[in-house]
FIZALO-466413 format. One record per residue: x, y, z of N, C-alpha, C in turn. Coordinates in nm, 4 decimals, m for minus. Layout:
SITE / n.xx / n.yy / n.zz / ca.xx / ca.yy / ca.zz / c.xx / c.yy / c.zz
SITE / X / Y / Z / X / Y / Z / X / Y / Z
...
This chain:
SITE / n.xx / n.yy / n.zz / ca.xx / ca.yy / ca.zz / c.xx / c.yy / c.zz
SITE / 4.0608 / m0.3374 / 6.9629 / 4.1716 / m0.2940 / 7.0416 / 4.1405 / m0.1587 / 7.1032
SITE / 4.1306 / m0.1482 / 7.1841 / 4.1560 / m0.0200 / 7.3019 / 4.2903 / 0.1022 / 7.2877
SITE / 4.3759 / 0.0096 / 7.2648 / 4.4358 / 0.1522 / 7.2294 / 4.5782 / 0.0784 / 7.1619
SITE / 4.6528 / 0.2157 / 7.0604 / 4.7806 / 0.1330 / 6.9981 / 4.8844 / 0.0670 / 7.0347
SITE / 4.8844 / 0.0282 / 7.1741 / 5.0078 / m0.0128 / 7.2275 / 4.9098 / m0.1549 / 7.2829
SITE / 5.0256 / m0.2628 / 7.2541 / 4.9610 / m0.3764 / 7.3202 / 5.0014 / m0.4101 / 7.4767
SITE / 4.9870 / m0.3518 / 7.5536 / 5.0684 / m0.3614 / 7.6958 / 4.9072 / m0.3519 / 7.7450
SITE / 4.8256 / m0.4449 / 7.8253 / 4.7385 / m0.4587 / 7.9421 / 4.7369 / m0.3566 / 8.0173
SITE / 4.8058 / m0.2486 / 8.0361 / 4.7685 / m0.1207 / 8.1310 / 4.7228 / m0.0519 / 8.0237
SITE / 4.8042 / m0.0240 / 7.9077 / 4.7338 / 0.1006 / 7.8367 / 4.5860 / m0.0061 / 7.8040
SITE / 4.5545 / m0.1083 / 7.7273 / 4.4019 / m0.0885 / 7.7421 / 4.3311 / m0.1463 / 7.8434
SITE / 4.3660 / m0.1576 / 7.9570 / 4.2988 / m0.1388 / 8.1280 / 4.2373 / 0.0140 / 8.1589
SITE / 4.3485 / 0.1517 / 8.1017 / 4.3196 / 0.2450 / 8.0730 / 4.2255 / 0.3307 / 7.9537
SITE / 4.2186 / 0.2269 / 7.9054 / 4.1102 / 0.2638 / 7.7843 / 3.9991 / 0.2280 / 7.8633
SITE / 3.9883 / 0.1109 / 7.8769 / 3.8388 / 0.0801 / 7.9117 / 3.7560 / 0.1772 / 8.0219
SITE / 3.8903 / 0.2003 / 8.1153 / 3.8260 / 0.3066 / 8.2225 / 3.7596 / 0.4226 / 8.1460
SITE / 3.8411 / 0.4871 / 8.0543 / 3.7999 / 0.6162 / 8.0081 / 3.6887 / 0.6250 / 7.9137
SITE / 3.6426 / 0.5097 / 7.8636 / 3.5011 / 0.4752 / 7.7902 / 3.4146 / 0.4490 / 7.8971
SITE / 3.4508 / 0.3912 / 8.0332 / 3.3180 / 0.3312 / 8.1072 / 3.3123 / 0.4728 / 8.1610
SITE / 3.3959 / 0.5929 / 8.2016 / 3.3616 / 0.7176 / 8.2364 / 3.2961 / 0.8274 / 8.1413
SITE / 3.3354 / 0.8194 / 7.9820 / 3.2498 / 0.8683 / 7.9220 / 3.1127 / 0.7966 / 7.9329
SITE / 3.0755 / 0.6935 / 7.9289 / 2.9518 / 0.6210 / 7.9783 / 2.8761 / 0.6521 / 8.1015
SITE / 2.9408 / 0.6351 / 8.1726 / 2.8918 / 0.7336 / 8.2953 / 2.8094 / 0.8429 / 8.3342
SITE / 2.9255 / 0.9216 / 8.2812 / 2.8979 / 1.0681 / 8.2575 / 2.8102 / 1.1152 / 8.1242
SITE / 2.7646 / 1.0151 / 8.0760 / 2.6472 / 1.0509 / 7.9232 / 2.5299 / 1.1000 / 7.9888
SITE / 2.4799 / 1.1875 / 7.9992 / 2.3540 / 1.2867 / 8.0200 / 2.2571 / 1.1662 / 7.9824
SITE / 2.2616 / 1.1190 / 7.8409 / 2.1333 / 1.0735 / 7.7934 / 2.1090 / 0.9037 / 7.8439
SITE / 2.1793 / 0.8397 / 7.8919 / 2.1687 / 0.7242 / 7.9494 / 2.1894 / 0.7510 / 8.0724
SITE / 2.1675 / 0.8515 / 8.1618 / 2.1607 / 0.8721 / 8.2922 / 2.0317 / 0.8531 / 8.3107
SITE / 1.9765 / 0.9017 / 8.2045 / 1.7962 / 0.9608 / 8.1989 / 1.7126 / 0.8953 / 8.2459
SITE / 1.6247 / 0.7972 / 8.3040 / 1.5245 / 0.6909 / 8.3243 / 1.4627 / 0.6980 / 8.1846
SITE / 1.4106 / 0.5208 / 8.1818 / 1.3604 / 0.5101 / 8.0155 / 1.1917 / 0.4915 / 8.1083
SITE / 1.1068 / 0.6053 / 8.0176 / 0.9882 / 0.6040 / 8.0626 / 0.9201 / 0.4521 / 8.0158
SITE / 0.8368 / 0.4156 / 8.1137 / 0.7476 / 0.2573 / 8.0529 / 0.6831 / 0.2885 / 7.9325
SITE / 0.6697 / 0.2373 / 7.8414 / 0.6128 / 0.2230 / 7.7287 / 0.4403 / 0.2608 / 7.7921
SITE / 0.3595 / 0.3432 / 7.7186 / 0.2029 / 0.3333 / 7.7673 / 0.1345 / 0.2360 / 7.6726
SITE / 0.0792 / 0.1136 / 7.7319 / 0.0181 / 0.0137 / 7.6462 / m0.0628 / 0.0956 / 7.4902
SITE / m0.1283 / 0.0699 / 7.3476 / m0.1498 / 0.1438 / 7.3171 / m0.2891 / 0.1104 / 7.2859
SITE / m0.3308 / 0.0130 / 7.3912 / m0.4997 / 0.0048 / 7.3988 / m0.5456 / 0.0884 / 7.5191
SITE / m0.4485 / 0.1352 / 7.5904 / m0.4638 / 0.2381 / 7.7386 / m0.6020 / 0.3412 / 7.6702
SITE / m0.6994 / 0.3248 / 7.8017 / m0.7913 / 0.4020 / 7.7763 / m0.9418 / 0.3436 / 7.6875
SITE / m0.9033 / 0.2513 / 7.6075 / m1.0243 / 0.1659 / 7.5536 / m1.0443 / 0.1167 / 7.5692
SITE / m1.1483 / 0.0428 / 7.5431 / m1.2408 / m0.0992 / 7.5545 / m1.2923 / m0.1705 / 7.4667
SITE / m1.2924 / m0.3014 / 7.4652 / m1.3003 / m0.3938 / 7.3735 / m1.4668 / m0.3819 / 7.3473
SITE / m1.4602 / m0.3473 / 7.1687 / m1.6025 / m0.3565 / 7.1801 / m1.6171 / m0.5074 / 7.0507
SITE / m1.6480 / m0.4796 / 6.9421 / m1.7178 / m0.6358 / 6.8956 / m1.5902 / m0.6864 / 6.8573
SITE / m1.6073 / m0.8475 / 6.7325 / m1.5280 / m0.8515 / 6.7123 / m1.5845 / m0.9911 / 6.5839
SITE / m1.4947 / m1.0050 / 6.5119 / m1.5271 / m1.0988 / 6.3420 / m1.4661 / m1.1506 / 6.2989
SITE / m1.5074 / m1.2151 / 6.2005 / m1.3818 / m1.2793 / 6.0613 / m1.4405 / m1.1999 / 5.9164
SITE / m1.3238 / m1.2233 / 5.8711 / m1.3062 / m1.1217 / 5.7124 / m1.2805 / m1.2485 / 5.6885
SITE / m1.4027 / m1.3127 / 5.5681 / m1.3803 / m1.4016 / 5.4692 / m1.3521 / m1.3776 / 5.3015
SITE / m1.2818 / m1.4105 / 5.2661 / m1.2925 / m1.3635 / 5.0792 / m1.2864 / m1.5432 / 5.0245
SITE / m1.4266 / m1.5488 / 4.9607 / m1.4146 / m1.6639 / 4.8088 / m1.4449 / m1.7996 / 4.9649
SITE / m1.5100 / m1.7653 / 5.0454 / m1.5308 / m1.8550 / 5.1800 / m1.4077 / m1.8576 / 5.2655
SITE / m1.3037 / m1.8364 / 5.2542 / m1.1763 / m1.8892 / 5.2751 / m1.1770 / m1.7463 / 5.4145
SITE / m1.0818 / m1.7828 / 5.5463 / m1.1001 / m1.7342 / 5.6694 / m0.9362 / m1.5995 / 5.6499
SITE / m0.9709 / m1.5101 / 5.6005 / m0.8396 / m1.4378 / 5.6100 / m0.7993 / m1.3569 / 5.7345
SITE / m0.8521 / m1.3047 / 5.7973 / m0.8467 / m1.3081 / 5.9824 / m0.9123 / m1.2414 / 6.0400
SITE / m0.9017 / m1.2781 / 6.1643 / m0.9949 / m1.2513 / 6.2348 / m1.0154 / m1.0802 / 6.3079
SITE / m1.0755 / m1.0017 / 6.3426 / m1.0481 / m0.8685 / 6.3632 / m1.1745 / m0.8382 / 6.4823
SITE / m1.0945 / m0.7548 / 6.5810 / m1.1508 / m0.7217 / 6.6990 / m1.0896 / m0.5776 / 6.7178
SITE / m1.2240 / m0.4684 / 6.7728 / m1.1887 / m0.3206 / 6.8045 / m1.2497 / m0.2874 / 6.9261
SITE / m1.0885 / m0.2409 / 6.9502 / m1.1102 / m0.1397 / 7.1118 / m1.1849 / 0.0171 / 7.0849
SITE / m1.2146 / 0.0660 / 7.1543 / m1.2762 / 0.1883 / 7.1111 / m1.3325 / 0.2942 / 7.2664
SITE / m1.3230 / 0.4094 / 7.2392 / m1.4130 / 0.4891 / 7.4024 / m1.5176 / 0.4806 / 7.3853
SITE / m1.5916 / 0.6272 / 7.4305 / m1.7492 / 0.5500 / 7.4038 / m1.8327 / 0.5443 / 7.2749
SITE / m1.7584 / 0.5998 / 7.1931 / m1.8028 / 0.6164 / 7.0419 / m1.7225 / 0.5093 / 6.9515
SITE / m1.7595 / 0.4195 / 6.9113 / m1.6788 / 0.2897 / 6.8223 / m1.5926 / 0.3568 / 6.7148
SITE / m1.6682 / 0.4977 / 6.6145 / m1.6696 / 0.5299 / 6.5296 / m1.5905 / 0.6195 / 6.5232
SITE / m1.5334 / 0.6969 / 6.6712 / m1.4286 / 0.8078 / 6.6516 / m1.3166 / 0.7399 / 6.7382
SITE / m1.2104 / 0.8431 / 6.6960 / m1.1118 / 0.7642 / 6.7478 / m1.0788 / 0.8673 / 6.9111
SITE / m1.0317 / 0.8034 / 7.0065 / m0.9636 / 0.6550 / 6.9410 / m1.0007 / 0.5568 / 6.9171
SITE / m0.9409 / 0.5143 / 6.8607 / m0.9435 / 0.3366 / 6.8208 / m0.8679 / 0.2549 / 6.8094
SITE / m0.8376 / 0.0840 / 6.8092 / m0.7512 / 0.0262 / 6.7557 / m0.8453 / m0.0540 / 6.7077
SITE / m0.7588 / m0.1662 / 6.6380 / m0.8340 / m0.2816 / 6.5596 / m0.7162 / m0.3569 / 6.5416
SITE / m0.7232 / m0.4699 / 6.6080 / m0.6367 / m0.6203 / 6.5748 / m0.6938 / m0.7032 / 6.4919
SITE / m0.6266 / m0.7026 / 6.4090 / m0.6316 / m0.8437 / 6.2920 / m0.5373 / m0.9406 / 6.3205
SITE / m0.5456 / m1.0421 / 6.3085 / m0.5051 / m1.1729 / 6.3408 / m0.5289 / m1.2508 / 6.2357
SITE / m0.4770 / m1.3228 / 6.1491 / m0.4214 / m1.3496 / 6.0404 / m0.4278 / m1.4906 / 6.0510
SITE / m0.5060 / m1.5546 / 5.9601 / m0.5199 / m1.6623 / 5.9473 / m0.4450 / m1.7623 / 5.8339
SITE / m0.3970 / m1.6633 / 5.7279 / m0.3277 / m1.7347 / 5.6111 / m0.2002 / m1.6377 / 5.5949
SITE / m0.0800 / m1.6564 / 5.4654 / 0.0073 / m1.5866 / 5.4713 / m0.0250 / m1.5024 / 5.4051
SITE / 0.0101 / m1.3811 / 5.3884 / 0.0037 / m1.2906 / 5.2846 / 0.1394 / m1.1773 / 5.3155
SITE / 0.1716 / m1.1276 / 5.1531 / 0.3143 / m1.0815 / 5.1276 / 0.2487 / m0.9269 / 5.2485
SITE / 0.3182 / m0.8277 / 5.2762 / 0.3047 / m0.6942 / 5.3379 / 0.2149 / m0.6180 / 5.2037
SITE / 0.2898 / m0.6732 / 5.0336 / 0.2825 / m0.6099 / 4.9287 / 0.1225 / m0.5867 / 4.9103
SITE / 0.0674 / m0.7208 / 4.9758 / m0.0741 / m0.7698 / 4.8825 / m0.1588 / m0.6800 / 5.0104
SITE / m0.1004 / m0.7078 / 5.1563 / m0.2207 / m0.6090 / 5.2151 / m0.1814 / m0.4333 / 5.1854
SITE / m0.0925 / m0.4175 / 5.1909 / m0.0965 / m0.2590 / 5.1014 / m0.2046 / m0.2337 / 4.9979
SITE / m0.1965 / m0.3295 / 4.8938 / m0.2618 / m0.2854 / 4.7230 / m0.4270 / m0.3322 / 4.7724
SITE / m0.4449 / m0.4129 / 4.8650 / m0.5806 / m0.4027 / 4.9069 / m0.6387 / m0.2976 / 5.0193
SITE / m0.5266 / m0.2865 / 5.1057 / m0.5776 / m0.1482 / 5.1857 / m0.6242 / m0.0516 / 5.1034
SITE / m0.5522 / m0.0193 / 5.0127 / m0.5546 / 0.0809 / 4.8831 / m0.6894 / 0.1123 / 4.8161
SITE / m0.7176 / m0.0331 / 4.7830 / m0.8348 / m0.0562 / 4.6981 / m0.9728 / m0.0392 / 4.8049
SITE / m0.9233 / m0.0700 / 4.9418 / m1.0147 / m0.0654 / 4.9782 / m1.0946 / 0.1092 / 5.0400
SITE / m0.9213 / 0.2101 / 5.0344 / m0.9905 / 0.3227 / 5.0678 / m1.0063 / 0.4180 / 4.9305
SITE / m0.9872 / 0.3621 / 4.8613 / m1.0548 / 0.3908 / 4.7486 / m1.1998 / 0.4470 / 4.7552
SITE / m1.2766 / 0.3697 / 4.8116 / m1.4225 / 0.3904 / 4.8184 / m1.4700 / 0.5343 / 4.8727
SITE / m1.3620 / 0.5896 / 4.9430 / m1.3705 / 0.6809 / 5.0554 / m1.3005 / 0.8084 / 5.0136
SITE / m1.1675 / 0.7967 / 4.9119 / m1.0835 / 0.8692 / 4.8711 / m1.0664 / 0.8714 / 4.6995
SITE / m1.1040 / 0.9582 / 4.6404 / m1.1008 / 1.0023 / 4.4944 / m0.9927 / 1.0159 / 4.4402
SITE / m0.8740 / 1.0854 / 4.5106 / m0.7587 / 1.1352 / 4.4692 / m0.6696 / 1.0285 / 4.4651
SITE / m0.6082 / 0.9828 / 4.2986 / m0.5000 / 0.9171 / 4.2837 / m0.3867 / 0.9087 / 4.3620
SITE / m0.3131 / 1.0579 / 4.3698 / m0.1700 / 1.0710 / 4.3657 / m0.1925 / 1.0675 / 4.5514
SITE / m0.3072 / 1.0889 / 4.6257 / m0.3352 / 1.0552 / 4.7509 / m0.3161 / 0.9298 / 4.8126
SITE / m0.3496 / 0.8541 / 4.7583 / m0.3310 / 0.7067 / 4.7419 / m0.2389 / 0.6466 / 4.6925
SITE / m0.1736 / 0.7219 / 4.6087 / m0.0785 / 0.6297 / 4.5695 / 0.0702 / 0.6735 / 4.6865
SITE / 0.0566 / 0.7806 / 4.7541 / 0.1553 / 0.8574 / 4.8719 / 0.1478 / 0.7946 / 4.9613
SITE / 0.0035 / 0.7498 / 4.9417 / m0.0297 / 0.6395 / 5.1150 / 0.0107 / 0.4870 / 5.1059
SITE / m0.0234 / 0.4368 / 4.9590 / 0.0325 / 0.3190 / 4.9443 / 0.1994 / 0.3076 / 4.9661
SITE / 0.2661 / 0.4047 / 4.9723 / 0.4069 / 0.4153 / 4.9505 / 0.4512 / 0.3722 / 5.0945
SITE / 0.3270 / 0.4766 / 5.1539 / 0.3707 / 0.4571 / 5.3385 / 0.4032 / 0.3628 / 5.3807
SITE / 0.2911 / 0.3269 / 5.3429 / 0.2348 / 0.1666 / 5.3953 / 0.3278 / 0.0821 / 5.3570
SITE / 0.3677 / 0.0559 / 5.2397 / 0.4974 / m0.0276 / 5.2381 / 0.6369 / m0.0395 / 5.3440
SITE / 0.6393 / 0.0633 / 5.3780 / 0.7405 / 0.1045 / 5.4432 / 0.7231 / 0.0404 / 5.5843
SITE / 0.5728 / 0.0372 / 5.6251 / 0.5377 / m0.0430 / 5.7253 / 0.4757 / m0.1869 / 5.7471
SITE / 0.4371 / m0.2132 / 5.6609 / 0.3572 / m0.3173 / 5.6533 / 0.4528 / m0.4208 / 5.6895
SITE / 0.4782 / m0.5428 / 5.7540 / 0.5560 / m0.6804 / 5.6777 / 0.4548 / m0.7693 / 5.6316
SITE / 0.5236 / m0.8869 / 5.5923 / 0.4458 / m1.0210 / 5.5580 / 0.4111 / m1.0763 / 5.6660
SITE / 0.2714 / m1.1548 / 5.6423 / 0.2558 / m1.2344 / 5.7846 / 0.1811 / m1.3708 / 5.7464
SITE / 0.2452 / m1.4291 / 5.8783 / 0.2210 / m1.5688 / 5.8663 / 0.0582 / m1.6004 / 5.9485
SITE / 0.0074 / m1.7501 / 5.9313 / m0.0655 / m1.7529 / 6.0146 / m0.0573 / m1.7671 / 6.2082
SITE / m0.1126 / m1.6667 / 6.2285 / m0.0618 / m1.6468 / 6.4049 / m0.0528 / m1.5590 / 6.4420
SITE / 0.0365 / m1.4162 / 6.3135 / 0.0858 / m1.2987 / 6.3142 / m0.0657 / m1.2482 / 6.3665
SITE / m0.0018 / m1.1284 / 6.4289 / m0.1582 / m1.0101 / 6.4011 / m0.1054 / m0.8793 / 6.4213
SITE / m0.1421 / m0.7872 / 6.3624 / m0.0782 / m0.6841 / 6.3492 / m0.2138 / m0.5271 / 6.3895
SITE / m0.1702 / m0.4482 / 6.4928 / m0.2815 / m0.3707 / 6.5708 / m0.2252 / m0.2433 / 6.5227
SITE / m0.3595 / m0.1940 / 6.4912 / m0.3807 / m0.0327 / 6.4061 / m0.4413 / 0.0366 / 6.4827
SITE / m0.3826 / 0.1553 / 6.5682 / m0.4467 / 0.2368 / 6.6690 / m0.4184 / 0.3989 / 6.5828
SITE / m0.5528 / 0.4330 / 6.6142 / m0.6118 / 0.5862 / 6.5450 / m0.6083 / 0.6837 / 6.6723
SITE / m0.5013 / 0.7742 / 6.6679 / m0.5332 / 0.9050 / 6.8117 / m0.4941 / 1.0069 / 6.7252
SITE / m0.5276 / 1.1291 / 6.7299 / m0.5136 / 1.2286 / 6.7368 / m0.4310 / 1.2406 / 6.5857
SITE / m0.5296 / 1.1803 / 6.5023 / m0.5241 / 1.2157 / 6.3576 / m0.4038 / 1.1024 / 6.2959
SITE / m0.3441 / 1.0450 / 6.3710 / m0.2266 / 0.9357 / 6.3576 / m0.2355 / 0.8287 / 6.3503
SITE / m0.1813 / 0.7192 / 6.2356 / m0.2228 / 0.5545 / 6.2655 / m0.1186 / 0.5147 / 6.2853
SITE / m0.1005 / 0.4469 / 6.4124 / m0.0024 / 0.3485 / 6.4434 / 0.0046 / 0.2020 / 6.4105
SITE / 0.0938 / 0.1426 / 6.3899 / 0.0917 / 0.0332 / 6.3617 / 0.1944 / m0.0345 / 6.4383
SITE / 0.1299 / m0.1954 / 6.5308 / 0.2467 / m0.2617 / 6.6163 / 0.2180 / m0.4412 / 6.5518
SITE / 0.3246 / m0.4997 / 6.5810 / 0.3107 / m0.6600 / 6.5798 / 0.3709 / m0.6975 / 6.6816
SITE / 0.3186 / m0.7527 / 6.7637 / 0.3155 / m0.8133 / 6.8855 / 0.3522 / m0.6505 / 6.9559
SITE / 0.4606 / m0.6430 / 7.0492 / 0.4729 / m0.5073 / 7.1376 / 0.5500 / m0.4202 / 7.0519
SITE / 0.6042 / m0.4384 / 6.9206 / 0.6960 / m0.3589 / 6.8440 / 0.6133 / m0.2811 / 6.7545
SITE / 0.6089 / m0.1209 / 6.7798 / 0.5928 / m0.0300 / 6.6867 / 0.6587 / m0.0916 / 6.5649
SITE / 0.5758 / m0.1465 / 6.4604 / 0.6064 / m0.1229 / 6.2948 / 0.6270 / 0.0269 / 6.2711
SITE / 0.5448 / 0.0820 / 6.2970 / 0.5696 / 0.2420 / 6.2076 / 0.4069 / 0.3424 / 6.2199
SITE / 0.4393 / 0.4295 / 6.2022 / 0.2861 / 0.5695 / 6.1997 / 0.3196 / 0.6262 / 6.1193
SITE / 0.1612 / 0.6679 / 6.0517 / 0.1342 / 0.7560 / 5.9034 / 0.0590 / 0.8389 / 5.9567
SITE / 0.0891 / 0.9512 / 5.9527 / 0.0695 / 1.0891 / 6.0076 / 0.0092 / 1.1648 / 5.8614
SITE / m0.0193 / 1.1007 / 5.7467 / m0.0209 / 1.2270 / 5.6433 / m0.2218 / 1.2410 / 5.6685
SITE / m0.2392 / 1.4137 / 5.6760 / m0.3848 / 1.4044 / 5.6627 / m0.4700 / 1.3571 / 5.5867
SITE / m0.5518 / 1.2822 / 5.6493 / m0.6696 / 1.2075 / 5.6248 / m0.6395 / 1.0766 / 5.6292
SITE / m0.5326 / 1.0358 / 5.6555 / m0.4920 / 0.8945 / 5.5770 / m0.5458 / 0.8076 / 5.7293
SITE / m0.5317 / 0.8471 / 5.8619 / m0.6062 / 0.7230 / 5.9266 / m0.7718 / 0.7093 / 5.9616
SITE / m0.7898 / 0.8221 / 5.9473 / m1.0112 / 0.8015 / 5.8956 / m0.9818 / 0.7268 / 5.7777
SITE / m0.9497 / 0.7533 / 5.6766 / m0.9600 / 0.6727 / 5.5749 / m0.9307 / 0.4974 / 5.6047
SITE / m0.8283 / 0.5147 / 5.6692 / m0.7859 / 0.3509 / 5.7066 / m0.8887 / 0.2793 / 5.7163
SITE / m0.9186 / 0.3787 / 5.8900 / m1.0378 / 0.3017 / 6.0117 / m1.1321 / 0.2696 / 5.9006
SITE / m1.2054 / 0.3537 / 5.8030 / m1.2768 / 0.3687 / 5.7362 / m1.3752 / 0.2436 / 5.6487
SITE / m1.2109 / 0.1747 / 5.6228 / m1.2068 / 0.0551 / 5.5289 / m1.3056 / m0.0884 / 5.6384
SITE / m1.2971 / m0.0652 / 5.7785 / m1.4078 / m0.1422 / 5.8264 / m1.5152 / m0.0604 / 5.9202
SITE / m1.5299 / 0.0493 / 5.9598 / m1.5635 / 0.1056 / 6.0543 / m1.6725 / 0.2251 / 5.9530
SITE / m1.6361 / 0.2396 / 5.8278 / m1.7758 / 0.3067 / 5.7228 / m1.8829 / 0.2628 / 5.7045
SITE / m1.9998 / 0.3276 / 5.6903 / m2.1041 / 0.2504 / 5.6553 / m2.0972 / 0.1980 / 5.5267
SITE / m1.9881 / 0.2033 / 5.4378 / m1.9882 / 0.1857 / 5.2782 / m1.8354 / 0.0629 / 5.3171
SITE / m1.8344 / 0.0148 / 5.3918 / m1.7089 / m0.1004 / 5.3958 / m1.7905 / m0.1669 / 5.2902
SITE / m1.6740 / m0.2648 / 5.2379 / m1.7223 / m0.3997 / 5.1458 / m1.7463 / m0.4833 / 5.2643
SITE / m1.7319 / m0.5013 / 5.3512 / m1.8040 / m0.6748 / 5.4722 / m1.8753 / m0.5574 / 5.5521
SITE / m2.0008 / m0.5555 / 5.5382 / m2.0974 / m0.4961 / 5.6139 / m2.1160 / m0.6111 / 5.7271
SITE / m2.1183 / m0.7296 / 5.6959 / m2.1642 / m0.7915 / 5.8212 / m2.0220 / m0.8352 / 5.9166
SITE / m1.8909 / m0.7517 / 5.8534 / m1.7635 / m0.7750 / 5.9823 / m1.8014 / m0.6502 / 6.0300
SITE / m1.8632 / m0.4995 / 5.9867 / m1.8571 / m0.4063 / 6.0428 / m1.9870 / m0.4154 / 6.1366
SITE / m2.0563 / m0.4714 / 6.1161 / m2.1714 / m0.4622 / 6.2358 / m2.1318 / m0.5765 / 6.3723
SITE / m2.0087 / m0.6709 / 6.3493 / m1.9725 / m0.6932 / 6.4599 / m1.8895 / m0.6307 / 6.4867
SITE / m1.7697 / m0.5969 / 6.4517 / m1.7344 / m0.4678 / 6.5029 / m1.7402 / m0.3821 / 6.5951
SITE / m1.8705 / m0.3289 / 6.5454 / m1.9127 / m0.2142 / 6.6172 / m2.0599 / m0.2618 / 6.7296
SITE / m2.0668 / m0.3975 / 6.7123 / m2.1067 / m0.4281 / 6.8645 / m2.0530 / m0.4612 / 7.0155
SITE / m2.1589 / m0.3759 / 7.0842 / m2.0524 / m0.3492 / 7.2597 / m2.0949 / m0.5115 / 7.2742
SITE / m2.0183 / m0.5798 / 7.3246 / m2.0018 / m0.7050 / 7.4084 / m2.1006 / m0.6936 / 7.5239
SITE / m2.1854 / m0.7843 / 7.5990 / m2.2862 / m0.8082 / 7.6724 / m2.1553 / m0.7954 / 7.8283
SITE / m2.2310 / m0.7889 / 7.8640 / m2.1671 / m0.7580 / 8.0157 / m2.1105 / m0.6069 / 8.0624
């Protein structure tokens, strides 16, 4: 209801005086800037499958400038089976482990990550872009969420883009430039 009286003028008169506060709102006057794609600026360099026990858990391809190894970067995974958000957290975890000593570091980052991660089906793919010390995370065009705490997206990238990854042979496609 528009306003306490049920008579069609008084809320004919309501509505006016909401579509004029609307109007007159500064912040929806504003133009909404275009979104900047968040592969803008890179280039697709190799690209693989992450197998565990033979079985195809997905597939992963990285954009990168002219250095594969610094950022920026992204990396799309594309997801071949389901898995909970829970299970790729506690393996992200494990996997920057290799890279990161500090418990209570890891266990701050695993927290993040929950917060962003979802579950995904097969089809899902979910893109991790590294700028300026920040990991973003999107599924399909929707920002999931960014972890800003230091060190935490070298460490990420780390988990395929180190010379000490566990799939040495997803990181050497990877980090091969495509022919052409």
């Amino acid at each position: 209801m528009w306003s306490s009286s049920n008579s069609p003028t008084a809320e004919l008169a309501g509505r006016r005086a909401l579509l004029r506060v609307l109007a007159l709102s500064p912040v929806l006057a504003l133009p909404v800037p275009a979104a900047a794609s968040p592969l803008e600026g890179l280039s697709r360099w190799g690209s693989g499958d992450f197998r565990r026990f033979g079985f195809l858990i997905y597939s992963a391809t990285l954009w990168a400038g002219s250095d594969p190894q610094r950022p920026p970067l992204a990396l799309r995974l594309d997801y071949k089976r389901s898995i909970s958000g829970a299970a790729i957290v506690d393996a992200s975890v494990r996997e920057m482990r290799r890279f990161v000593s500090d418990p209570q570091r890891l266990q701050a980052w695993g927290e993040q990550m929950r917060q962003v991660f979802p579950d995904v089906e097969p089809g899902d793919h979910i893109l991790g872009v590294y700028r300026s010390g920040i990991a973003y995370f999107y599924q399909g065009e929707r920002l999931l969420g960014e972890i800003s705490a230091p060190g935490f997206a070298a460490a990420f990238f780390a988990i395929w883009l180190d010379s000490r990854s566990s799939a040495p042979e997803l990181r050497v496609a990877l980090l091969s430039r495509p022919a052409g």
